[in-house]
N, C-alpha and C positions, 0 to 999 in steps of 0.2 A: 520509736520514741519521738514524741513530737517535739518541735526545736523550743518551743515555751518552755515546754517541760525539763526539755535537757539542758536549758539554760539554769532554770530553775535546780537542776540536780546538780549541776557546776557550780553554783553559789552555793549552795548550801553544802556542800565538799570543799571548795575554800575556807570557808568558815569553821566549820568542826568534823573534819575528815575521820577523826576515828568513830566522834560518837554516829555520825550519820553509815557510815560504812557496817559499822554493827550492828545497827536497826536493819539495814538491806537484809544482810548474812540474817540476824533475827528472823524475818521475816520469811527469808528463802526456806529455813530449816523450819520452820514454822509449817511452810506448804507442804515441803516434802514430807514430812511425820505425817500431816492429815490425807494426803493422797494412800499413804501407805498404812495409817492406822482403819482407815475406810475401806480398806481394800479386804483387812483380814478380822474386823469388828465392828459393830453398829454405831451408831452415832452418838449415843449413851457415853458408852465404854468412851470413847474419843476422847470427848470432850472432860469428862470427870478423871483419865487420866492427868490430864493439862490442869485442872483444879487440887488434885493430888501432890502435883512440883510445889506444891505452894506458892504464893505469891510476896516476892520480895517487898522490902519496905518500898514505899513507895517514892518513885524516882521524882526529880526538878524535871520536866522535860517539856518540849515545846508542843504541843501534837499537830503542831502546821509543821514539825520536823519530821514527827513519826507518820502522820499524813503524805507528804513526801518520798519518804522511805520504802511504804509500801506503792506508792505509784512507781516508783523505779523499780521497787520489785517486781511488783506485776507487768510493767513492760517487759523487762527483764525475762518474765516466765512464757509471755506472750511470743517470746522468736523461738522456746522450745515445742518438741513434736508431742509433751507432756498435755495429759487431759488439762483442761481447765474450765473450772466452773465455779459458779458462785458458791455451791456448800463446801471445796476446798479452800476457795480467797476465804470465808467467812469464819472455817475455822483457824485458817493460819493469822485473820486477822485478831482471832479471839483471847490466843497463844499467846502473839507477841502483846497481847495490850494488857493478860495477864501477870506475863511476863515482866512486866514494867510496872506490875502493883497499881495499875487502877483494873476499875470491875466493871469490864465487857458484861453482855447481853448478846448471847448466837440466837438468835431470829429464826424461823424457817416461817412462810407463808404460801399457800394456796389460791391459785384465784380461782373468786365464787365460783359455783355451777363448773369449774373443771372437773373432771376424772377423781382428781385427789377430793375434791371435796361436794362430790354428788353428780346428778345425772352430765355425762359425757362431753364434754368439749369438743368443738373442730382441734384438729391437730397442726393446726398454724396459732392456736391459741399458746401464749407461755403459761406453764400448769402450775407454774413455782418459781419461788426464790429465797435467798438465803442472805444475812445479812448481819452485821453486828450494830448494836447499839450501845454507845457512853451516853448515859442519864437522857435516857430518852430517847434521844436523835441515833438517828443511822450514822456512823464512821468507816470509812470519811464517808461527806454527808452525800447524799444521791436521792434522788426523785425515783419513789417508789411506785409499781403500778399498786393499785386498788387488790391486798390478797386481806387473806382471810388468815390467822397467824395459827399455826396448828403446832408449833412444837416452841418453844424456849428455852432457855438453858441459861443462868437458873432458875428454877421456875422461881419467881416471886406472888405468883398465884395461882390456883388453879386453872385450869385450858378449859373452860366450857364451852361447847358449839353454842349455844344460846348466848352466851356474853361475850365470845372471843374477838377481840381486836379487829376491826376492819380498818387497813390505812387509806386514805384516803387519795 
């Protein structure tokens, strides 16, 4: 954990120690369900379970806190020998941010011309990534490479290869 950051996670534990420690735990349990729900069902299944818990009325909450929250989680997961990848951060982030009654968007994207989305890519190229979106935007926000969006969760429209998303 970098010292800004852990500065940053001591302030905001001064401040509101139960609710920010919840969000962590949230978020941890968050990861471990989609490491483990991926391991034994498709991506589908996953995520439409987590849409099934229903989602609570919807919380007062800071999301520079719950932004926060999952950065210390994620360091957090980063000193374990546990896989980590973007389609588990993306569903644990989709979890907790259901879980908290607003309405995620899980992402997955392709980049052009890879493997996943047509003739072959070198294999130093990245082929993919996964990512959640609140109204729009990536959370927390990040600079996306150029894919091509081949899966969404919920679909709010159909996926056509001819109209699908390119980020830029």
């Amino acid at each position: 954990m970098t010292g800004r950051l852990r500065h940053r996670a001591a302030r905001a534990l001064r401040r509101a120690p139960r609710s920010f420690g919840a969000l962590v735990a949230l978020y941890l349990a968050e990861r471990v369900s989609a490491a483990r729900g991926l391991a034994r069902r498709g991506l589908d299944e996953v995520v439409e379970r987590i849409d099934a818990r229903g989602a609570p009325t919807r919380a007062l909450l800071d999301l520079a806190s719950v932004q926060l929250a999952v950065e210390v989680a994620e360091a957090l997961c980063a000193r374990t020998p546990a896989a980590d990848t973007c389609l588990y951060r993306a569903i644990a982030r989709y979890g907790l941010l259901r879980r908290l009654g607003l309405e995620p968007v899980l992402v997955v994207g392709v980049t052009p011309g890879s493997a996943l989305d047509g003739p072959a890519a070198s294999s130093d190229d990245e082929l993919g990534h996964a990512w959640v979106e609140l109204a729009g935007e990536p959370f927390p926000p990040e600079r996306l490479p150029r894919l091509v969006v081949s899966y969404r969760h919920p679909r709010s429209r159909p996926l056509d290869r001819a109209t699908a998303d390119v980020r830029a």
